[in-house]
C-alpha atoms as an extended CHARMM CRD file, in Angstrom:
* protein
*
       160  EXT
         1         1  UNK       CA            -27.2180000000      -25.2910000000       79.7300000000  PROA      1               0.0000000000
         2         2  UNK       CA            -26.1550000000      -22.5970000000       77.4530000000  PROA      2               0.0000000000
         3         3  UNK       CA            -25.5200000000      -23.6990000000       74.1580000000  PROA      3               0.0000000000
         4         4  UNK       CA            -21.6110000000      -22.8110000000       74.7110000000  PROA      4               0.0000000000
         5         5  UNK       CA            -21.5930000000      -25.3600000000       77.9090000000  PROA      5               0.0000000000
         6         6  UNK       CA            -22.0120000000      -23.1420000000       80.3620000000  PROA      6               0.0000000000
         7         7  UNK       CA            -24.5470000000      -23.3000000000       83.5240000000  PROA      7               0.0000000000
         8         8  UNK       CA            -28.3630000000      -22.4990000000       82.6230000000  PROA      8               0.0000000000
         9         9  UNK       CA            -29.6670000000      -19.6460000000       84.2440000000  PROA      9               0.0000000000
        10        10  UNK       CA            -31.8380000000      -20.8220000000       86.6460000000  PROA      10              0.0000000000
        11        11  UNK       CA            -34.4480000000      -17.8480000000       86.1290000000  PROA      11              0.0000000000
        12        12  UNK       CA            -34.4200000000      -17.7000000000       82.5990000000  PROA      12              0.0000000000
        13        13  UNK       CA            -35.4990000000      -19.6170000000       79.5930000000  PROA      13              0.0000000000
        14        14  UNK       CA            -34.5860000000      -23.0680000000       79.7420000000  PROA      14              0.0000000000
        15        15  UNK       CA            -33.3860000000      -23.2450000000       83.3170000000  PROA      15              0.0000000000
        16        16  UNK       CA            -35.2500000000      -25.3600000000       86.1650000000  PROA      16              0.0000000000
        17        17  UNK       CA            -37.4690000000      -21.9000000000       86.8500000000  PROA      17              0.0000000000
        18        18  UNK       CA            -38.2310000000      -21.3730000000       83.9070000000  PROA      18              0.0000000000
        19        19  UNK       CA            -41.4850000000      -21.8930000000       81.7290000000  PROA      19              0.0000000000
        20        20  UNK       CA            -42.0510000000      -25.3150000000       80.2880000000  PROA      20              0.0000000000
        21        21  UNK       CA            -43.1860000000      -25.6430000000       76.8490000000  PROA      21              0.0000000000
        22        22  UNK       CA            -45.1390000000      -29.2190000000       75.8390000000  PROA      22              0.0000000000
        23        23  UNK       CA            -43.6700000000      -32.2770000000       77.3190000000  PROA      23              0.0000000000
        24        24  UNK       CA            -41.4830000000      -30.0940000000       80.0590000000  PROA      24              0.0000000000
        25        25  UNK       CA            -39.4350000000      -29.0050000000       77.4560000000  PROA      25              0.0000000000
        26        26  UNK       CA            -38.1070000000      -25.9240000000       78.1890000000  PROA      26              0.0000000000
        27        27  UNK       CA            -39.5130000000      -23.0440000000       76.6170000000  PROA      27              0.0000000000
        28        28  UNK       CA            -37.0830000000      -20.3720000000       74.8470000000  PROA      28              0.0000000000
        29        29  UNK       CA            -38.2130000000      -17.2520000000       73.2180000000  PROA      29              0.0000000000
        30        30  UNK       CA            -40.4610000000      -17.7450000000       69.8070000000  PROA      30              0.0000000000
        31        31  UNK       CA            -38.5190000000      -18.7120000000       66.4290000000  PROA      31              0.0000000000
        32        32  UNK       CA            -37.8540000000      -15.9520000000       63.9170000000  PROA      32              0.0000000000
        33        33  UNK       CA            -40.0370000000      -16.7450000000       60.2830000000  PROA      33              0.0000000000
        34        34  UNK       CA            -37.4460000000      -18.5100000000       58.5740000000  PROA      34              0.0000000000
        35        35  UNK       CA            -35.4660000000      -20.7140000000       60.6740000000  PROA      35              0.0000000000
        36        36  UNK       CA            -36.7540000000      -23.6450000000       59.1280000000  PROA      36              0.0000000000
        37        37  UNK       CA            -35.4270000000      -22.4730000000       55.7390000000  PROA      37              0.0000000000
        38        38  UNK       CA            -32.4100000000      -21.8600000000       57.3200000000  PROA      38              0.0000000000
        39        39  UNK       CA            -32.0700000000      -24.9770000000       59.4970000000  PROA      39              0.0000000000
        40        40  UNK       CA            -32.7780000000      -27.3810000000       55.8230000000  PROA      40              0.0000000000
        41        41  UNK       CA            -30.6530000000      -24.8050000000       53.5330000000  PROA      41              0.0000000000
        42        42  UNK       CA            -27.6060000000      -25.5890000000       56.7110000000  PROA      42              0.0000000000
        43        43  UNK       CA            -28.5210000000      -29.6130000000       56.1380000000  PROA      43              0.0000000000
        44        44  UNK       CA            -28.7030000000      -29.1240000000       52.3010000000  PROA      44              0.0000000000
        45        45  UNK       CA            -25.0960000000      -27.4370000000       53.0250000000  PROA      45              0.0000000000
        46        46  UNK       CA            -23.7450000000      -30.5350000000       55.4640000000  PROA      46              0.0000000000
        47        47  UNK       CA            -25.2610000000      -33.0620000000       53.2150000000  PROA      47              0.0000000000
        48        48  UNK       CA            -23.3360000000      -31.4590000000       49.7650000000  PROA      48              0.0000000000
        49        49  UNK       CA            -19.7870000000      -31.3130000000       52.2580000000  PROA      49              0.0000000000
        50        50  UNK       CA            -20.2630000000      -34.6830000000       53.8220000000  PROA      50              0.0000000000
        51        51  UNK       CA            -21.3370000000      -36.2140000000       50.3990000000  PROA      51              0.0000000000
        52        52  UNK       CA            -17.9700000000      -34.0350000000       48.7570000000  PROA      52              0.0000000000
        53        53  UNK       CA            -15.6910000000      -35.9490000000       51.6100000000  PROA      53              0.0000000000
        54        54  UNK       CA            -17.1090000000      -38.9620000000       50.8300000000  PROA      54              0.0000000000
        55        55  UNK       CA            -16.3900000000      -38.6940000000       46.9090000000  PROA      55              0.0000000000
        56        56  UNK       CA            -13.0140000000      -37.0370000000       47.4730000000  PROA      56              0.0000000000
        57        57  UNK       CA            -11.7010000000      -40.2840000000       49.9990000000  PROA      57              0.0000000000
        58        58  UNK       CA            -13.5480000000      -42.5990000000       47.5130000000  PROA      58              0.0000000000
        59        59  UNK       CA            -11.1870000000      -41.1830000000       44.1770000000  PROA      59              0.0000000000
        60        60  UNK       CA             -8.4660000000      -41.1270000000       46.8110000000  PROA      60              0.0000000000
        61        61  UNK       CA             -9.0960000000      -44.7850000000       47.5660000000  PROA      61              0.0000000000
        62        62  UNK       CA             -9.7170000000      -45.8030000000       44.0090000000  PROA      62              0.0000000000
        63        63  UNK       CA             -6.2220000000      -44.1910000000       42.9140000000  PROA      63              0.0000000000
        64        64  UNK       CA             -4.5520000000      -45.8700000000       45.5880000000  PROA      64              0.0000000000
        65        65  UNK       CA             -5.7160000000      -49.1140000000       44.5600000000  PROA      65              0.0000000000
        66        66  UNK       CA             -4.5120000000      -48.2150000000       40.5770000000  PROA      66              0.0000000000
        67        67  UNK       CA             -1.1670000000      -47.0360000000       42.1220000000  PROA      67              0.0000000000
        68        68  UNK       CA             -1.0160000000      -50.4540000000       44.1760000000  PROA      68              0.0000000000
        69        69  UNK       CA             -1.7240000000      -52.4200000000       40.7860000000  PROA      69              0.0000000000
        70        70  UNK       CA              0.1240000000      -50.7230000000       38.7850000000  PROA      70              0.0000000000
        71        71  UNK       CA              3.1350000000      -51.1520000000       41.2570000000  PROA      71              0.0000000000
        72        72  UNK       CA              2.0100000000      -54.7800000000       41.3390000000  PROA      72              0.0000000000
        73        73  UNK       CA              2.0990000000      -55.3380000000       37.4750000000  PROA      73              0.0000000000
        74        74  UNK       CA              5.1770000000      -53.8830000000       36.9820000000  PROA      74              0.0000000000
        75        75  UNK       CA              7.4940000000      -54.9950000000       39.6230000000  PROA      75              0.0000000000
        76        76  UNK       CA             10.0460000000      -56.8600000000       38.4090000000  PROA      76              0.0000000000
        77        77  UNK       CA             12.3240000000      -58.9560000000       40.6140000000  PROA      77              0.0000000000
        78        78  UNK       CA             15.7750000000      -57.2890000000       40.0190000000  PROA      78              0.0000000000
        79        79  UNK       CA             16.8990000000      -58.7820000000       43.3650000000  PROA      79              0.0000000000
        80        80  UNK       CA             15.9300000000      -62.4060000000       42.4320000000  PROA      80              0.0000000000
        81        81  UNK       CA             17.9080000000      -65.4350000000       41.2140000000  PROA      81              0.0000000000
        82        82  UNK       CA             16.5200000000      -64.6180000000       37.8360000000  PROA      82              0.0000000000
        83        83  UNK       CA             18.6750000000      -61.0860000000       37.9980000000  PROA      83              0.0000000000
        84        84  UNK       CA             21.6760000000      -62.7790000000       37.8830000000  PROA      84              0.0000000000
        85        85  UNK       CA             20.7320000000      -64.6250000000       34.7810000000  PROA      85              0.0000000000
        86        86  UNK       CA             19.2920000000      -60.8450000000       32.5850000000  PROA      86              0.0000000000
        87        87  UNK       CA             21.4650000000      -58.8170000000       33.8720000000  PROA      87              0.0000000000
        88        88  UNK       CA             24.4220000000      -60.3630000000       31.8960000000  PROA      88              0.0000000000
        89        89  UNK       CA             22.4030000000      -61.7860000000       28.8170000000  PROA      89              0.0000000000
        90        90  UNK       CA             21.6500000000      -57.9140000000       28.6740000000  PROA      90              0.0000000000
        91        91  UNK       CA             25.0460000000      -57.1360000000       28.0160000000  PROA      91              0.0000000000
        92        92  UNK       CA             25.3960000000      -60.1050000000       25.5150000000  PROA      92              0.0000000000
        93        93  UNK       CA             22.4670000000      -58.5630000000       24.0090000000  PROA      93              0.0000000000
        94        94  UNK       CA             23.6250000000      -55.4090000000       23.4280000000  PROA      94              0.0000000000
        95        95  UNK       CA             27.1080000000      -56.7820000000       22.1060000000  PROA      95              0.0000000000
        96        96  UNK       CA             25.2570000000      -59.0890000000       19.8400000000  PROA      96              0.0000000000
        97        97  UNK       CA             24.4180000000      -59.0320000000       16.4330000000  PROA      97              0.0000000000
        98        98  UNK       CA             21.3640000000      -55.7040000000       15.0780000000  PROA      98              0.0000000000
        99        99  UNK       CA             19.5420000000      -58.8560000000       13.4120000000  PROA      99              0.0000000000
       100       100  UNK       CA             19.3980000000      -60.8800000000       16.6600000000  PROA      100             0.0000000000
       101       101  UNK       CA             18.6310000000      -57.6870000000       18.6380000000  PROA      101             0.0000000000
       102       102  UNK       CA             15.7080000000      -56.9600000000       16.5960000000  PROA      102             0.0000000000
       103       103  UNK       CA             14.8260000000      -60.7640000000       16.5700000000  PROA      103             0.0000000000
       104       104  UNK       CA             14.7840000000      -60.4470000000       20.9350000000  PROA      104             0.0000000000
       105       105  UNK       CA             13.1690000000      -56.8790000000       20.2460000000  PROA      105             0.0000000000
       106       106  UNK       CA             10.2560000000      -57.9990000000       18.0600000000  PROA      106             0.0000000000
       107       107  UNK       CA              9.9860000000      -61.4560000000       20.2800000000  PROA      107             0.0000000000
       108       108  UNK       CA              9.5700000000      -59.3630000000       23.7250000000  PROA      108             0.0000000000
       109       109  UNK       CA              6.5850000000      -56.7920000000       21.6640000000  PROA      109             0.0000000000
       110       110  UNK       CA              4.5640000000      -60.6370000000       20.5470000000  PROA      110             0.0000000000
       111       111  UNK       CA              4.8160000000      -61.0530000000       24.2620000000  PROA      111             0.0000000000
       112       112  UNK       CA              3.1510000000      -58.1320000000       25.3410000000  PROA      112             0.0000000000
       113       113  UNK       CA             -0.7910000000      -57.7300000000       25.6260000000  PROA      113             0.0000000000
       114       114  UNK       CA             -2.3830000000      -56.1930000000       22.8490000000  PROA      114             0.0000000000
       115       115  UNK       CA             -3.5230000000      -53.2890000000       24.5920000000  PROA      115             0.0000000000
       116       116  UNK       CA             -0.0690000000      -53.1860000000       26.6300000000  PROA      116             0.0000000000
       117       117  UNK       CA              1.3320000000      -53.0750000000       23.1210000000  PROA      117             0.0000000000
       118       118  UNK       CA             -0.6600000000      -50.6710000000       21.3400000000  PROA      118             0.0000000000
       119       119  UNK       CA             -0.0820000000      -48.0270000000       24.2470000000  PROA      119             0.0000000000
       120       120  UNK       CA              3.4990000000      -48.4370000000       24.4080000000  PROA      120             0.0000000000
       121       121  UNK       CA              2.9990000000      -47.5220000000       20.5730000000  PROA      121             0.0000000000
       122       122  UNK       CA              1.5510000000      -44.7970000000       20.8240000000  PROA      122             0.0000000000
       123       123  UNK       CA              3.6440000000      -43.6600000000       23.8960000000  PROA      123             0.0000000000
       124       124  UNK       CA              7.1140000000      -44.3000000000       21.4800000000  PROA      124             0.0000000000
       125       125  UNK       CA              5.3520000000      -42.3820000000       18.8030000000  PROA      125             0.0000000000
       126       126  UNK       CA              4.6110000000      -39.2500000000       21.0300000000  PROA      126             0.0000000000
       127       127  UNK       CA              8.0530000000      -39.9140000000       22.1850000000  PROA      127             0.0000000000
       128       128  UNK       CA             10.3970000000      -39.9660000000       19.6750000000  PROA      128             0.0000000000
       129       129  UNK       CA             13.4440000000      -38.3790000000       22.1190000000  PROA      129             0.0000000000
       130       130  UNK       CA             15.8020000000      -40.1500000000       23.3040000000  PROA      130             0.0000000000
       131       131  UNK       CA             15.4720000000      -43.2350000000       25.9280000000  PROA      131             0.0000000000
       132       132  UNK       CA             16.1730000000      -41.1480000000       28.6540000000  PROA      132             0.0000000000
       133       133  UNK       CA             12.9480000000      -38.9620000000       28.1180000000  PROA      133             0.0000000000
       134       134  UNK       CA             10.6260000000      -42.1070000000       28.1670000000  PROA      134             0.0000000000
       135       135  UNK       CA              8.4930000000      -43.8880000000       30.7930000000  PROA      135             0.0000000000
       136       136  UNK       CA             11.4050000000      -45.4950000000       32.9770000000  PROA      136             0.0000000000
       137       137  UNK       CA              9.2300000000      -48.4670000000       34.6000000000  PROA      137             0.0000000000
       138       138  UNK       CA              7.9470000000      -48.9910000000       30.4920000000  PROA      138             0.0000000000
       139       139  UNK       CA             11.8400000000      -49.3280000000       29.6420000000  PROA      139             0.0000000000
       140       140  UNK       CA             13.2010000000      -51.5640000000       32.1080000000  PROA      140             0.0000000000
       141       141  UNK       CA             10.1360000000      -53.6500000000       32.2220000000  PROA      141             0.0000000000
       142       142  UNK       CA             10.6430000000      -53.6290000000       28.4570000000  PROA      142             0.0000000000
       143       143  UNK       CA             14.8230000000      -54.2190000000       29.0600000000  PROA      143             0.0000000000
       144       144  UNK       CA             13.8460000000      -56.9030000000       31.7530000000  PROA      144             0.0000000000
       145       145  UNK       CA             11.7800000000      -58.8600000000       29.1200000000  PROA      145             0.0000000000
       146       146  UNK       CA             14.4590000000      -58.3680000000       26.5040000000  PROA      146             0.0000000000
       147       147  UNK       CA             17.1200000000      -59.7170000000       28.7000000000  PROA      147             0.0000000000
       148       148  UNK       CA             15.5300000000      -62.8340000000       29.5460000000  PROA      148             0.0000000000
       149       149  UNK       CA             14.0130000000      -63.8650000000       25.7930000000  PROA      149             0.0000000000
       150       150  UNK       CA             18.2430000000      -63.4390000000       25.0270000000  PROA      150             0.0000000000
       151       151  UNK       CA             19.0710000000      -65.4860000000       28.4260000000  PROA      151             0.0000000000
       152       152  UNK       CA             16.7270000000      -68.3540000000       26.0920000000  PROA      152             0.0000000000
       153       153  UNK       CA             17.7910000000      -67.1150000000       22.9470000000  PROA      153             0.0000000000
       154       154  UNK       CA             21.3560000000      -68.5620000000       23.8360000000  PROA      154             0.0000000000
       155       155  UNK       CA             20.2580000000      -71.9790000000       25.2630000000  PROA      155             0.0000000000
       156       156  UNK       CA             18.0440000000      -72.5510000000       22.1590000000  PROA      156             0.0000000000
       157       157  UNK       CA             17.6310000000      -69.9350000000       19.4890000000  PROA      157             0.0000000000
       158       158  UNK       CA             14.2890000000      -68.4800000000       18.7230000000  PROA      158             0.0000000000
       159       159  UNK       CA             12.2750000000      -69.3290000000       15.8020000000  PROA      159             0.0000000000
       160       160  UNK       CA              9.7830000000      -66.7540000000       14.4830000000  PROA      160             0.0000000000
């Protein structure tokens, strides 16, 4: 066979007429010097691409799993039976007193990791714009927390 898949010349080099090098291999013309160095630098070359791939879908894989966690950590069920109760204590909270705002506000922050907490710090402090220009899953996980301290708040007030 030709190496494009065609039909081996029957006469020539490598056909079924042609000479036979050890083991009835067939015999082909004599390699150039420095088709070995070739042949490894092309396997140095495949090796560095498939080992490239295999890095590239491995970060790919790796973010996909911190997107997935991420996602996981901060979903918050909006649509659940628990929606119906922050949602409204949300607007209480807003219409309610700045002591007992600050009182939910400073209750929701004890709540949060440390690390959570010191991140979000230094996220408001690079932030200082308005709500609109900060982290939106940040604000209504931290609106979501918020709404049901004051949902508790109401049934029996906090003590800090």
């Amino acid at each position: 066979m030709t190496p494009f898949g065609g039909a081996p010349d029957p006469g020539g080099p490598g056909g079924p007429g042609g000479p036979q090098g050890p083991r009835g291999a067939p015999q082909g013309a004599p390699l150039e010097a420095g088709w070995g160095d070739l042949l490894l630098k092309d396997a140095e070359r495949l090796s560095a691409y498939i080992e490239q791939q295999q890095q590239q879908q491995q970060q790919q894989q790796q973010q996909q799993r911190w997107r997935q966690q991420q996602q996981q950590e901060l979903e918050l069920s909006w649509g659940s039976s628990a929606a119906a109760a922050v949602l409204p204590a949300l607007r209480r909270l807003l219409l309610s007193s700045c002591s007992e705002r600050a009182k939910i506000r400073e209750t929701a922050e004890l709540l949060l990791q440390q690390q959570q907490q010191q991140q979000l710090q230094q996220q408001q402090q690079q932030q200082q714009g308005p709500l609109s220009t900060q982290d939106p899953k940040i604000l209504a996980g931290k609106l979501w927390l918020q709404g049901r301290l004051f949902a508790i708040h109401e049934r029996a007030p906090l003590q800090l």
